[in-house]
C-alpha positions as CSV (number, residue, x, y, z in Angstrom):
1,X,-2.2,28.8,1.8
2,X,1.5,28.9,1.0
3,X,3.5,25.6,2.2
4,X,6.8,25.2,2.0
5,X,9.2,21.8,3.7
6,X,12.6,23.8,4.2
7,X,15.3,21.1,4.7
8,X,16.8,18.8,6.3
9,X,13.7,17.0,5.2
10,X,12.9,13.6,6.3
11,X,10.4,11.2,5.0
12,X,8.8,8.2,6.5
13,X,6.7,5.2,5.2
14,X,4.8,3.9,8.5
15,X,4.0,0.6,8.0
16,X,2.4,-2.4,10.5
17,X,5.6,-4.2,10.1
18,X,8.5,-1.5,8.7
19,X,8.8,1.9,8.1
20,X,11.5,3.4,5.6
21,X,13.1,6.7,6.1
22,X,14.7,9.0,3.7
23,X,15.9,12.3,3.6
24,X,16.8,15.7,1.4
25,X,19.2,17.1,3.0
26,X,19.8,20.3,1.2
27,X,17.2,22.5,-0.8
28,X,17.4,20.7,-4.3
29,X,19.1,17.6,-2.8
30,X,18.2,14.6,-4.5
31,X,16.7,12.0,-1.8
32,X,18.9,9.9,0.1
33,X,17.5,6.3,1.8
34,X,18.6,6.0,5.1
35,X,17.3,3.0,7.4
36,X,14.2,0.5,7.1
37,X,13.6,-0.2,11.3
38,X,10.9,-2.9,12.5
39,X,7.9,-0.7,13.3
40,X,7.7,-2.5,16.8
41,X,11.3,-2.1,17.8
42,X,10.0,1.1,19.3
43,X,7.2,1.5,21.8
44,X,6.8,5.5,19.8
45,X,7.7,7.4,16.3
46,X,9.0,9.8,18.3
47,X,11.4,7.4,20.2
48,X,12.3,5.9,17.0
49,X,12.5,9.2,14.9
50,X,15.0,10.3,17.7
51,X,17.2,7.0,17.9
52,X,17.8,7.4,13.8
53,X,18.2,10.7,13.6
54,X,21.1,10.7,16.6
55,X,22.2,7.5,14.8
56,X,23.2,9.5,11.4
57,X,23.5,13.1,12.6
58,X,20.3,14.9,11.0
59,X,18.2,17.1,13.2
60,X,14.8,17.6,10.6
61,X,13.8,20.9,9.9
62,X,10.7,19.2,8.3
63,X,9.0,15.9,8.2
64,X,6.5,14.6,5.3
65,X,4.7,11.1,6.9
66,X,2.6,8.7,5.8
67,X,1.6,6.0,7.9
68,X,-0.8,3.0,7.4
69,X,-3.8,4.0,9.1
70,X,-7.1,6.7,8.8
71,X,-5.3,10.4,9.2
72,X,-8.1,12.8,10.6
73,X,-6.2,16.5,10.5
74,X,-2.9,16.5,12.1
75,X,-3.5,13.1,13.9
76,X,-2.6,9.0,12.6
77,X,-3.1,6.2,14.1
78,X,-1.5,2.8,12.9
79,X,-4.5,0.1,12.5
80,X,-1.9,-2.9,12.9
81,X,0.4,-1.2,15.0
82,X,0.7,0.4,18.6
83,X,2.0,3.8,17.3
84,X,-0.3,7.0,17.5
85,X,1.2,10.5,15.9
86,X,0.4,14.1,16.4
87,X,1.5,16.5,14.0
88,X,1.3,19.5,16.4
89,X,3.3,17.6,19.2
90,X,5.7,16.3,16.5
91,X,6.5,19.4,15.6
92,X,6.9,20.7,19.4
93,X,8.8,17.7,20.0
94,X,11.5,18.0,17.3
95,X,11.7,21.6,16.9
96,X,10.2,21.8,13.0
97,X,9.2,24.5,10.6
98,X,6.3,22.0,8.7
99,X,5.4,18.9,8.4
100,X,2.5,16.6,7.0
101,X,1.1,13.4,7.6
102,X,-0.5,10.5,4.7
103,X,-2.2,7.8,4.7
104,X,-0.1,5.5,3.5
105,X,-2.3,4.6,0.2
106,X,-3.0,8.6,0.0
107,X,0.5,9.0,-0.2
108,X,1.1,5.9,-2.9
109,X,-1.7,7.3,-5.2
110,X,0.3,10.9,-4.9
111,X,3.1,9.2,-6.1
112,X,2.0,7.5,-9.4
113,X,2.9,10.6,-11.0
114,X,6.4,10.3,-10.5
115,X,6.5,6.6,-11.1
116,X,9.4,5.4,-13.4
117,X,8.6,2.6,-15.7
118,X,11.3,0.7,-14.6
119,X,9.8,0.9,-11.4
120,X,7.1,-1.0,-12.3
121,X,6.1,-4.7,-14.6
122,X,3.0,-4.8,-16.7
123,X,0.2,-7.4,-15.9
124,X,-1.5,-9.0,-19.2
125,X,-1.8,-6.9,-22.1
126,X,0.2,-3.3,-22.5
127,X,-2.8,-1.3,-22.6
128,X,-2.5,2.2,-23.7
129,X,-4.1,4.7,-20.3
130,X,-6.1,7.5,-20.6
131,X,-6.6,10.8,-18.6
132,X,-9.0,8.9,-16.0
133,X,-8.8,8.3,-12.7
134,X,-5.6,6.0,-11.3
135,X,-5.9,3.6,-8.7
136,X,-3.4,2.1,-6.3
137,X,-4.0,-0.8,-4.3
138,X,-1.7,-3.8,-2.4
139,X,-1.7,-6.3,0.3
140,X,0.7,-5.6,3.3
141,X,0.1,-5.7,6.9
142,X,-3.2,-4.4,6.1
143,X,-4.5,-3.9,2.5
144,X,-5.0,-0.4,1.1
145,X,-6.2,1.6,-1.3
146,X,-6.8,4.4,-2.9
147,X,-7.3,6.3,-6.3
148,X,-5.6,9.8,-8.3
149,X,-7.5,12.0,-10.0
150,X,-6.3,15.5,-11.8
151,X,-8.4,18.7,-11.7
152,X,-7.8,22.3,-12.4
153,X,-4.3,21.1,-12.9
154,X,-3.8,19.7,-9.7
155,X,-3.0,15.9,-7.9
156,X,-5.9,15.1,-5.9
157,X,-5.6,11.6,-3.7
158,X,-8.7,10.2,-2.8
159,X,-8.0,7.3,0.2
160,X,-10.5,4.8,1.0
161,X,-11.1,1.7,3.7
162,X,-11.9,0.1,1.1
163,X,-9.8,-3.1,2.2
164,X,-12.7,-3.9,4.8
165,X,-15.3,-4.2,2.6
166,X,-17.5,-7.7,2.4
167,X,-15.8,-10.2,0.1
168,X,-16.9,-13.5,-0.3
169,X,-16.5,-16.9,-2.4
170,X,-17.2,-17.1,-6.8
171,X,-17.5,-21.0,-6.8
172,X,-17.9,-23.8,-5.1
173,X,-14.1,-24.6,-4.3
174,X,-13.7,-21.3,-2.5
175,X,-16.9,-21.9,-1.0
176,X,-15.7,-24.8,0.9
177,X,-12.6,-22.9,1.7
178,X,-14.5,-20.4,3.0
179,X,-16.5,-22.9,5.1
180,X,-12.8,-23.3,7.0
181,X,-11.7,-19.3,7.4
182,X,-10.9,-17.7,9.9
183,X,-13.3,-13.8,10.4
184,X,-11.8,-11.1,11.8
185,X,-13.4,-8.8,13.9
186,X,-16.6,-11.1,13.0
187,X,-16.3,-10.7,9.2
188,X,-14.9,-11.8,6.2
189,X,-13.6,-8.6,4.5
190,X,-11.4,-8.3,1.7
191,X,-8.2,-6.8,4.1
192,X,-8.8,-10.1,6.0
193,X,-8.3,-12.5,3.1
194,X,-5.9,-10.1,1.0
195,X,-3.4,-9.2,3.5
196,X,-0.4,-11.1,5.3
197,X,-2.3,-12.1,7.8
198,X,-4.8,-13.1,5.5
199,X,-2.9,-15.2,3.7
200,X,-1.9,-17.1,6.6
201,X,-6.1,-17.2,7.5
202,X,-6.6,-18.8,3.7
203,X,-3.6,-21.6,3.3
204,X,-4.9,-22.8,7.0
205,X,-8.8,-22.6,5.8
206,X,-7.6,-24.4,2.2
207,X,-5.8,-27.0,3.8
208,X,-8.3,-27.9,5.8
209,X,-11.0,-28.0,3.1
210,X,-8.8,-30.1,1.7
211,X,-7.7,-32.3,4.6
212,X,-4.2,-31.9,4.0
213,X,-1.0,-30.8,5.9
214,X,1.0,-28.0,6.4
215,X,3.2,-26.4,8.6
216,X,3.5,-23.1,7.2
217,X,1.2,-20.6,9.2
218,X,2.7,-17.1,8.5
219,X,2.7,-15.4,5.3
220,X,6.4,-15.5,5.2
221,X,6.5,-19.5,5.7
222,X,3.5,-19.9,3.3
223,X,5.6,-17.6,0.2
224,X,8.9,-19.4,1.6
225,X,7.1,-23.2,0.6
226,X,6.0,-22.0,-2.5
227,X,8.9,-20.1,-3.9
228,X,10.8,-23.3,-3.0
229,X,8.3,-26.1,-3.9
230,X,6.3,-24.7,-6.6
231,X,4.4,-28.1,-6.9
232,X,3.2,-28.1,-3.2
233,X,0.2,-26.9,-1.2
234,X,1.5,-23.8,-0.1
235,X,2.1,-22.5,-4.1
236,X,-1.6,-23.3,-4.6
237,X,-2.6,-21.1,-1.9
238,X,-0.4,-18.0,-3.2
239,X,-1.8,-18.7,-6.9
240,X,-5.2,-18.7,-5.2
241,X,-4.3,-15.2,-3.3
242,X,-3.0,-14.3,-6.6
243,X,-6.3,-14.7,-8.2
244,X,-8.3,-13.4,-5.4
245,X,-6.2,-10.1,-5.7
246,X,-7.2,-10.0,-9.4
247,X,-10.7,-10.4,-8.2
248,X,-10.4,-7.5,-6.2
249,X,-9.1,-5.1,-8.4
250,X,-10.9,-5.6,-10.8
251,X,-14.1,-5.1,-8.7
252,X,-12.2,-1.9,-7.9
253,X,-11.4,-0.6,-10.9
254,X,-15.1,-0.8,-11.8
255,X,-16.0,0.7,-9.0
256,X,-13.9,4.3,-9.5
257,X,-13.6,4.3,-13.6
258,X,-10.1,3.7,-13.3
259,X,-9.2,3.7,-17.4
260,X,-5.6,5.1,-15.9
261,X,-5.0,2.4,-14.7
262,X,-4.5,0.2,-11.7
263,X,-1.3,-0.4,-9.8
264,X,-0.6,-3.1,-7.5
265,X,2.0,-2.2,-4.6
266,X,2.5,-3.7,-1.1
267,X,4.8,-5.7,0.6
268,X,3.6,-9.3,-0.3
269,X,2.9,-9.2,-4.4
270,X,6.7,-8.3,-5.3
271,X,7.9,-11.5,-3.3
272,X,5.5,-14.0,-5.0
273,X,6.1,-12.3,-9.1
274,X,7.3,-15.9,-10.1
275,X,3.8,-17.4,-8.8
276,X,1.7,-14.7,-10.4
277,X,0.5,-15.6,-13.4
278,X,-0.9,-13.0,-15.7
279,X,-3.3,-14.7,-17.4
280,X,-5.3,-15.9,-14.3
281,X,-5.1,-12.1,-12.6
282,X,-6.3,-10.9,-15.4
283,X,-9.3,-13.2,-16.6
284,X,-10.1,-12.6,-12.9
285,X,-10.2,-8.8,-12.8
286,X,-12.5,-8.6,-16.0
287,X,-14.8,-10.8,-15.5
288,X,-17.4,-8.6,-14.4
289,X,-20.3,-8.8,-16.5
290,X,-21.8,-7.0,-17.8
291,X,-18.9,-4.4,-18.1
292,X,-16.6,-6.2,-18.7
293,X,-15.7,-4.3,-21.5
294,X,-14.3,-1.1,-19.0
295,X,-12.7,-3.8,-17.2
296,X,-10.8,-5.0,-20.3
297,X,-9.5,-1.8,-20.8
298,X,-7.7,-0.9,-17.8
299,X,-4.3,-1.4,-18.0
300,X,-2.8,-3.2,-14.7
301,X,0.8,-3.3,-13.3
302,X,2.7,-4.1,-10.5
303,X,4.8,-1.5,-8.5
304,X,8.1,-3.5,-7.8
305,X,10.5,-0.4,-6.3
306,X,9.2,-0.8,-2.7
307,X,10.8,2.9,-2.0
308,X,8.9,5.1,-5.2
309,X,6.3,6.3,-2.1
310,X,9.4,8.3,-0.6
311,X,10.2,9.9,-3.5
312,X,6.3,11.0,-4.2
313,X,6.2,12.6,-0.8
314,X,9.4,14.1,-1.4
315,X,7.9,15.5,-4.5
316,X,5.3,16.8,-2.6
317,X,7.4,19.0,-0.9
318,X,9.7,19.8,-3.4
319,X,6.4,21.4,-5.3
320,X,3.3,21.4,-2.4
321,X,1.5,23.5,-4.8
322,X,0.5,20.8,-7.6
323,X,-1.3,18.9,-5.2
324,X,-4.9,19.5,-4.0
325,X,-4.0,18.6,0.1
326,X,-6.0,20.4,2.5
327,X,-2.6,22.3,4.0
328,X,-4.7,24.7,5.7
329,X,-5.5,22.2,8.3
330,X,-3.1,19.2,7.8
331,X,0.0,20.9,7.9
332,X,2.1,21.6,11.2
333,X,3.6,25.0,9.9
């Protein structure tokens, strides 16, 4: 099926907390940032879609989404957030040509193609990457992830819920953390330790392990304490969170074979780069005997240009063709 996203296009990062918008305006435009807007300023996308485009004069012959939550066909719906989206009444609705929607990891592993360096800081050693499948992972709202593999010449995204997976203590000290935390939805899962919520969940279960005090709750008080007292409680839970990220990755790199490499993204690692310590991510992502040869291999990074999804999506419809999406029934056109 031939796909093509004729212009104005505009492209939106749906997020639990923000989304980003961007636009081509003109076939062969470069990509133009327009707004960030608080996901829950707006009871719908297509109240909020309208406001900004009225706001700066664009009327989108073409939208490319990708939103944090499962996309099943044309349809999303936000796990940490009230909005729902329909491509086929979106496209009603506004009047478009095409359009597409993501998952929001989906679209981040589409994007590692186009990945500058710049764009990103190496974790640990600069290993060298081979041909094998890339993964993509980061704590936000939620915490996603998903992997990039090539075929027949072609980007193929393979998203996951991996974030809700079991995940549990390595030693006693987290084991008397754990004692203290917080489930959600009756479970510990990786998404609700590694996550902004989560990190408020595990500085509350921490301090109380350790009978200490703290005001900071939310996971922008607990990174605010650290960054400014990087002797007191709140830095030792992000250096924990840190670690337990490491942890994580690594257990997911095993998992998919992914010698090209893991990228971290997501709203909270960027904020806390002075707290993250190389060394302890990575003795935590490869120790995983007994392989922890393949882990020791896979190079790791951390994606530090919070916009570079855009610009992946934007490259998807600059050139649909190189990518193995399912057009046929995800695209509005």
């Amino acid at each position: 099926m031939d796909v093509n996203f004729p212009t104005p296009l505009v492209l939106c990062d749906i997020g639990g907390t923000n989304t980003r918008v961007a636009a081509v305006r003109t076939p062969g435009g470069a990509m133009e940032m327009l707004r960030r807007i608080r996901t829950d300023d707006f009871p719908t996308f297509e109240l909020a879609l309208a406001d900004l485009c009225g706001n700066i004069g664009i009327a989108p012959r073409s939208l490319v989404l990708c939103g944090a939550g499962p996309v099943v066909g044309k349809h999303l719906t936000l796990t940490n957030a009230g909005w729902s989206l329909d491509g086929e009444a979106l496209k009603r609705h506004f009047g478009l040509a095409q359009g597409l929607l993501l998952n929001d990891f989906e679209a981040q592993a589409l994007a590692l193609p186009i990945i500058d360096e710049t764009h990103a800081v190496v974790i640990g050693p600069d290993l060298l990457t081979d041909s094998g499948p890339r993964l993509i992972l980061g704590p936000g709202t939620g915490l996603g992830v998903a992997a990039l593999l090539q075929t027949g010449g072609k980007f193929v995204a393979v998203p996951t819920e991996a974030g809700h997976v079991g995940f549990g203590p390595a030693n006693a000290a987290e084991e008397a953390v754990w004692l203290h935390l917080e489930r959600a939805h009756g479970r510990h899962t990786a998404e609700s330790v590694l996550s902004g919520p989560g990190l408020g969940r595990l500085h509350q279960a921490r301090i109380a392990a350790l009978g200490l005090v703290s005001t900071a709750k939310t996971a922008a008080e607990i990174t605010q304490a650290a960054l400014a007292d990087t002797a007191g409680p709140e830095s030792d839970t992000v250096r924990l969170f840190w670690r337990l990220v490491g942890r994580f990755a690594g257990d997911m790199a095993i998992t998919f074979g992914a010698t090209g490499g893991v990228t971290l993204a997501g709203g909270i690692l960027p904020r806390i780069r002075s707290l993250a310590d190389a060394g302890s991510f990575r003795a935590e992502f490869t120790a995983k005997q007994p392989v922890e040869e393949l882990a020791g291999r896979i190079p790791t990074r951390l994606l530090v240009e919070a916009d570079a999804v855009l610009s992946g999506m934007a490259a998807i419809a600059r050139n649909p063709a190189a990518y193995a999406i399912d057009y046929r029934a995800r695209a509005w056109g």
